[in-house]
N, C-alpha and C positions, 0 to 999 in steps of 0.2 A: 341327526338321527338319535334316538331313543333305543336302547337296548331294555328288552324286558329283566326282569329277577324273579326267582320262583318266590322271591319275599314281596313282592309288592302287593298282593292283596291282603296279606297278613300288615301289612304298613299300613295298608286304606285302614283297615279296622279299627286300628290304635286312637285310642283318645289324645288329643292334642291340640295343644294351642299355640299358636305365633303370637310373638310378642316382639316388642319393641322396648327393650329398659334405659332409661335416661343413666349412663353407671358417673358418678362422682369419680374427678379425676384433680388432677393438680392445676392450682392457680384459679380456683372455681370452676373450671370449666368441666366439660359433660361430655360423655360416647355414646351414642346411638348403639344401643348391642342388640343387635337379633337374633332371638333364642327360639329354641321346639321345647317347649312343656307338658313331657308325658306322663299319662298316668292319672291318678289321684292328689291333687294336687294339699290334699291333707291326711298324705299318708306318713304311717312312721317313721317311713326312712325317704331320704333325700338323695338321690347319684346323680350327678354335676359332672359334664364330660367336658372334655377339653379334647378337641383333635388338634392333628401333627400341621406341620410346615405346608403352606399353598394348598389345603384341603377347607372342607366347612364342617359343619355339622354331618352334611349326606354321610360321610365317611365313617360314620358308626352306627347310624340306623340300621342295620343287621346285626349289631350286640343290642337295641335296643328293641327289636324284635323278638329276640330268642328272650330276653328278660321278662319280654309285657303280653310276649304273643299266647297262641295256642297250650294250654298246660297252665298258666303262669293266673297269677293273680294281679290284677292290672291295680287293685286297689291296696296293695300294701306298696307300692313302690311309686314314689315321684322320679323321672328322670327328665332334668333339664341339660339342655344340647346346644350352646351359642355359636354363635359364629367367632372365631377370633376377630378382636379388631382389627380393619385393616382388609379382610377375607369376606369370601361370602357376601352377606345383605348388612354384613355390620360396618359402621365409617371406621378410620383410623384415629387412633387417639389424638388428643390434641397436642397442640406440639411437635406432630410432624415424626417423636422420635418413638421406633419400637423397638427396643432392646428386651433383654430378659427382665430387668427391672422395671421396666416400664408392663409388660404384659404381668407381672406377679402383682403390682402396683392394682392394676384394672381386675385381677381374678380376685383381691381379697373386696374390693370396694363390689365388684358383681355378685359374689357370694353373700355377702351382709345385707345387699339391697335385695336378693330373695327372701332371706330373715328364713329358713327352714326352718321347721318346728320338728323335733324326733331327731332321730338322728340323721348325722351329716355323712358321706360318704365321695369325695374327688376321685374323677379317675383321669390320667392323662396316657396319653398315647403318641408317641413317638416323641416328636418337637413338646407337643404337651405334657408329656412326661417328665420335663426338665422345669417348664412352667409350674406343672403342680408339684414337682416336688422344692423347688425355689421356695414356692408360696408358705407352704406346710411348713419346710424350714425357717422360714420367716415371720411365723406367727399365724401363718391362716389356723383361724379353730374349727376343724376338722374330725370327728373320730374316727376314721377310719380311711386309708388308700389305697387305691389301685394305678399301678401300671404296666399300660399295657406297650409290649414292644417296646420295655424303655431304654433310652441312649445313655447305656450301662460304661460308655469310656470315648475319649474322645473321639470322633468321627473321624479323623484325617488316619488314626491308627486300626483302623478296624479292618476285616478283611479283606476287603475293595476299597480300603484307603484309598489308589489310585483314581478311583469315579469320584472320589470325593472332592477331591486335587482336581476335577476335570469341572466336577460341579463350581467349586470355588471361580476358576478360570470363565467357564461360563458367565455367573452373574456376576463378574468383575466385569467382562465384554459388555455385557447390557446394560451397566450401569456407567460405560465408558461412551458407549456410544448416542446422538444425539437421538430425542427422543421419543421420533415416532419409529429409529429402525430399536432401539431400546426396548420399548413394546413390543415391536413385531419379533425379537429372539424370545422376547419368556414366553410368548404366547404362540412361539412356531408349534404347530400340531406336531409335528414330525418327530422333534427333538422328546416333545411328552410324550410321542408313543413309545422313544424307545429307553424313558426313566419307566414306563408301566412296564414295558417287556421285560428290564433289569429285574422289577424287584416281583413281580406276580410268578409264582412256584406253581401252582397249579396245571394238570394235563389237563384237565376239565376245557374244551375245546367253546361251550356255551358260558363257562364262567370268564376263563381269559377273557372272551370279547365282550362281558360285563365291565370286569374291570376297569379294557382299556375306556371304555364306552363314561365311566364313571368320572377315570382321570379326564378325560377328556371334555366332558361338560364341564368340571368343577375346578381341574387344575390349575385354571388360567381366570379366576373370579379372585381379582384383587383389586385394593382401591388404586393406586398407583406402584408406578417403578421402585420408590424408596421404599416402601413398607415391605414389599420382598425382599431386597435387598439388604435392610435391618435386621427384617424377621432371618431370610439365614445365615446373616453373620451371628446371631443370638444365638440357633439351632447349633453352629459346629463350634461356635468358641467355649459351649457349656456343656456339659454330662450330667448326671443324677449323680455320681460316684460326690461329687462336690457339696450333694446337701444332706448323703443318708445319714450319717451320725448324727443329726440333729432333728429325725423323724421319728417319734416315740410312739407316734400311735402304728397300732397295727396296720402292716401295711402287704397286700398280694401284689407278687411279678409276674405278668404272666407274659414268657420268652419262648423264642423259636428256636427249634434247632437251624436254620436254614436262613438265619437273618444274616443279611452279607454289610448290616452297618455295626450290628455287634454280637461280636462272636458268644458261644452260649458259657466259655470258660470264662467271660468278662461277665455272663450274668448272675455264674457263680458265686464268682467275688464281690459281684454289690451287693448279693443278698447280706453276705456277711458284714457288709460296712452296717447295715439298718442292726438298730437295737431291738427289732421285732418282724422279722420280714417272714415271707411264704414263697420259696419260687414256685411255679407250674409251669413245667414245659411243656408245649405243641408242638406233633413231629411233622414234619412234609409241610410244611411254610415256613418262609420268610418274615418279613416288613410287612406282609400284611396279613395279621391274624384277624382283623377288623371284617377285611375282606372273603377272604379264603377259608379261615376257621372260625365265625361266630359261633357255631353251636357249642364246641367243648370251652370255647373262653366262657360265652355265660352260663355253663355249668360250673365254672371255676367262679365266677363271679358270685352266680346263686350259693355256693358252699360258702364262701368267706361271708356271704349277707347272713347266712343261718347263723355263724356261729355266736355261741350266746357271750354276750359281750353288753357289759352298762351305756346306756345311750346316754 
């Protein structure tokens, strides 16, 4: 079943392309990455999303709307949207291993092999939010970042530490067990309806059962058992706190009051770890401002584009 969105015919409109990039990885070998290429794709500014943990690219097309849509100028803005490796239409890297160093490894080689002209712009988003900011800390040449809902301290500590400790538990199970009941736990419908219940804030009676509808097609689009189980042991063993002193370019937070993986007094404090950061908070959501809030995120997004700043 298909649940509609009041953004889906504003999404039909949008210029875009599929693509398939061959990204250079280690030992010569190569990852199939499948990306959405909005916009102009010779515009002056470049936004490069990265989504969160067992999601795709779908999971930001609603900030990618509000940015390209109705009002918007479709031709100053290129925004590219890949799949993680491993997720989605994209294979898993070679080698079999996805850690944080392996996924920052693949976002600078995917980034290069766009070659942006104008200026550059990353934004990560939850799980991605640790990825882009690894990267950036690591050398990715970037001017400018964004993240959104980022994992401001470790996950086990965070307000519902205890789901986190149940999450852990879980894909320890499923990667304990042999492996078609292995598959059959991450991909129980039941179990992902009730991680959407957890984290969707919204009363909105037709967006919740967007949400679930969302998680639900897309939650469970992995290559294999290992590559989830990699990708969240990468997600809870790292936080952004570990790379902001070493992010110099300008960078926007944009946190919720209502996120139950990091409290907003933790997202206090990472702005102050960054040598140049912006928080913006969003009130009455959670974990997913993606979902629940795109309008005021990409007005927060469009102010940090305007500001005048050397490419």
């Amino acid at each position: 079943m298909i649940v509609s969105s009041a953004y889906d015919k504003l999404l039909q409109r949008l210029p875009v392309r599929e693509v398939t990039a061959s990204v250079p990885g280690t030992d010569h070998q190569r990852t199939d990455t499948r990306y959405w290429d909005y916009g102009n794709p010779n515009a002056p500014t470049t936004l490069v999303l990265v989504h969160g943990f067992r999601g795709d690219h779908h999971g930001l097309q609603l900030v990618v709307a509000e940015l390209l849509g109705d009002g918007a100028n479709p031709a100053d803005l290129r925004i590219v949207a890949p799949d993680l490796p491993g997720f989605g239409g994209s294979a898993p890297l070679p080698g079999g291993v996805h850690s944080l160093a392996a996924y920052v490894d693949w976002l600078q080689e995917f980034v290069q092999l766009l070659a942006p002209s104008g200026r550059l712009v990353v934004l990560g988003h939850s799980f991605g939010s640790i990825v882009v900011a690894a990267a950036v800390a690591d050398g990715l040449v970037t001017h400018d970042v964004i993240l959104v809902n980022p994992i401001a301290a470790p996950a086990l500590s965070g307000p519902r530490g205890v789901l986190t400790r149940l999450a852990v538990f879980y894909y320890w199970t499923a990667a304990s067990l042999p492996d078609r009941w292995g598959y059959a736990l991450l991909q129980n419908r039941a179990i992902v309806r009730i991680m959407s219940v957890s984290m969707a804030k919204t009363r909105d009676p037709g967006l919740r059962r967007w949400i679930h509808n969302q998680h639900d097609r897309y939650f469970s689009v992995f290559a294999n058992r290992r590559v989830v189980m990699e990708a969240f042991a990468a997600s809870v063993s790292h936080d952004v706190s570990e790379f902001a002193a070493r992010i110099r370019q300008p960078t926007l937070l944009i946190a919720a009051d209502k996120d139950d993986i990091t409290p907003l007094t933790a997202q206090y404090r990472l702005q102050s770890l960054f040598p140049n950061a912006t928080l913006r908070v969003i009130n009455g959501v959670g974990h997913l401002i993606h979902y629940e809030k795109p309008k005021p995120a990409a007005a927060f997004i469009r102010e940090f584009l305007a500001e005048d700043r050397p490419a």
